[in-house]
C-alpha positions as CSV (number, residue, x, y, z in Angstrom):
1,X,-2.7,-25.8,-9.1
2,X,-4.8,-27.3,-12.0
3,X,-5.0,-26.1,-15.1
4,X,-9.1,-25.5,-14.2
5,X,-7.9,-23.3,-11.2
6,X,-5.8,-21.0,-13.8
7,X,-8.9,-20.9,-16.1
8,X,-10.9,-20.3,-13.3
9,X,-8.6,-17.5,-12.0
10,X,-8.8,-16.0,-15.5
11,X,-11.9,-15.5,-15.7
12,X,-12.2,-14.2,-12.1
13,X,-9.6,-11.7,-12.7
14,X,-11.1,-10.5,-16.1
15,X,-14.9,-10.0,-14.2
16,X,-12.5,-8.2,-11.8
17,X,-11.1,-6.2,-14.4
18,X,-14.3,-5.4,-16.2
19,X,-15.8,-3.9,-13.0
20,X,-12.8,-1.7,-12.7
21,X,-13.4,-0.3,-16.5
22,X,-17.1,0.3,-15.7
23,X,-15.3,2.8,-12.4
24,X,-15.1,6.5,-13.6
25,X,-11.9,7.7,-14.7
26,X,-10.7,9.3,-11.6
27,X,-11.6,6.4,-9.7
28,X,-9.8,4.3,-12.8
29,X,-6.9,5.9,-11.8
30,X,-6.5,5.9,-8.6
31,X,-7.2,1.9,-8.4
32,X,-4.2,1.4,-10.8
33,X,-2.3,3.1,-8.4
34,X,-3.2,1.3,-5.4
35,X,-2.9,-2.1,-7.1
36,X,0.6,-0.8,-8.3
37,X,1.1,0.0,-4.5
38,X,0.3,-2.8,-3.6
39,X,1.8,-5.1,-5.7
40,X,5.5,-3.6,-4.7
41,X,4.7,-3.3,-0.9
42,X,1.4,-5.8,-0.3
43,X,0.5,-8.4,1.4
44,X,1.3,-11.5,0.6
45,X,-2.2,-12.7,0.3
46,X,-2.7,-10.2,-2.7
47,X,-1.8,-13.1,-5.3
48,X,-4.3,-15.2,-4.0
49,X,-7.5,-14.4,-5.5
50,X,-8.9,-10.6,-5.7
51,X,-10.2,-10.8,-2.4
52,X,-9.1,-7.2,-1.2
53,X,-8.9,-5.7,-4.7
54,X,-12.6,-6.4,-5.4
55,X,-13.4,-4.6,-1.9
56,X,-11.5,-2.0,-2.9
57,X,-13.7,-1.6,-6.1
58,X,-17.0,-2.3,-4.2
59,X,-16.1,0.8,-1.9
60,X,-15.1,2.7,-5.0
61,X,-18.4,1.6,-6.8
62,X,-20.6,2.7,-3.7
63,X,-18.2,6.2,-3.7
64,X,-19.1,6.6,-7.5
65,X,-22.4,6.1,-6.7
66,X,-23.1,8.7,-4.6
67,X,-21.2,11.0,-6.7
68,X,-18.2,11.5,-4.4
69,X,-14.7,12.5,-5.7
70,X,-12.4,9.7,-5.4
71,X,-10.1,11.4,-3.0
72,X,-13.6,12.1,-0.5
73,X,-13.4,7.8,-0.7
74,X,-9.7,7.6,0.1
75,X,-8.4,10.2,1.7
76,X,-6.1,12.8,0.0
77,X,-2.7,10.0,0.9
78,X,-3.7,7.0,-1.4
79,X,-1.0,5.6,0.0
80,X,-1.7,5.7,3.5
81,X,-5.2,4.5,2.7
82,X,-3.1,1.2,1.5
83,X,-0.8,1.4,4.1
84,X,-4.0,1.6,6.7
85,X,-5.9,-1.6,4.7
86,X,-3.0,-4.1,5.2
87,X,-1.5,-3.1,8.3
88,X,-2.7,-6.3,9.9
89,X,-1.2,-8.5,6.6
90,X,2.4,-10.1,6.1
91,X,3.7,-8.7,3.5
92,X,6.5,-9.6,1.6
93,X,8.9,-7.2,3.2
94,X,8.2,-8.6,6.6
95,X,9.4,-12.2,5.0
96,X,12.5,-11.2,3.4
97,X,13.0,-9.6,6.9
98,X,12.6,-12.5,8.6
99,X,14.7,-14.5,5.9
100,X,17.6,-11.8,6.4
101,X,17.8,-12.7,10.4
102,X,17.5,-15.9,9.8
103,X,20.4,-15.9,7.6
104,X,22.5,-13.8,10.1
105,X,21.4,-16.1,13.4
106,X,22.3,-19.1,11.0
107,X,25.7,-17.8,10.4
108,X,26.7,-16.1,13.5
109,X,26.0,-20.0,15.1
110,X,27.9,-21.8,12.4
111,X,30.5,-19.1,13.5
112,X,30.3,-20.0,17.3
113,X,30.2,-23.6,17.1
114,X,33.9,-23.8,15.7
């Protein structure tokens, strides 16, 4: 990564950042809460760019819009509404997962081949 692709990722993310200050303060809330979410359980693709983090403020935008309570937007379980928009993503349980077996198929053949 160049040092123009960190600039340029800077400034994306502030943009980002400046759309999520112009949300209403419910709506405020509730997207630092999903970006919390989903930077402990996400998918892996979450660091790379704010590809599904800007959708999640269009949607909130368009919600605001029409004058809808957050909640009407996400459902009343934020956290199944996150749960529901990476269920098709790796995330970075699923590789420490698979890092885990690895480890144990790894060792349990070392073990076997003496």
């Amino acid at each position: 990564m160049s040092i123009q692709d960190i600039i340029e990722g800077k400034k994306e993310w502030r943009a980002h950042m400046a759309r999520v200050k112009g949300l209403p303060q419910e709506y405020q809330i509730v997207y630092k809460e999903i970006q919390k979410y989903l930077y402990k359980v996400g998918p892996v693709e979450l660091t790379e760019g704010t590809g599904l983090l800007s959708g999640i403020v269009d949607l909130f935008e368009e919600g605001a819009a029409m004058r809808k309570d957050v909640l009407e937007v996400t459902g009343s379980d934020v956290a199944a509404f996150c749960d529901d928009l990476i269920k098709d993503s790796k995330t970075y349980a699923d590789i420490y997962q698979e890092s885990a077996n690895e480890d144990v198929y790894k060792a349990i053949k070392k073990s076997s081949d003496k």
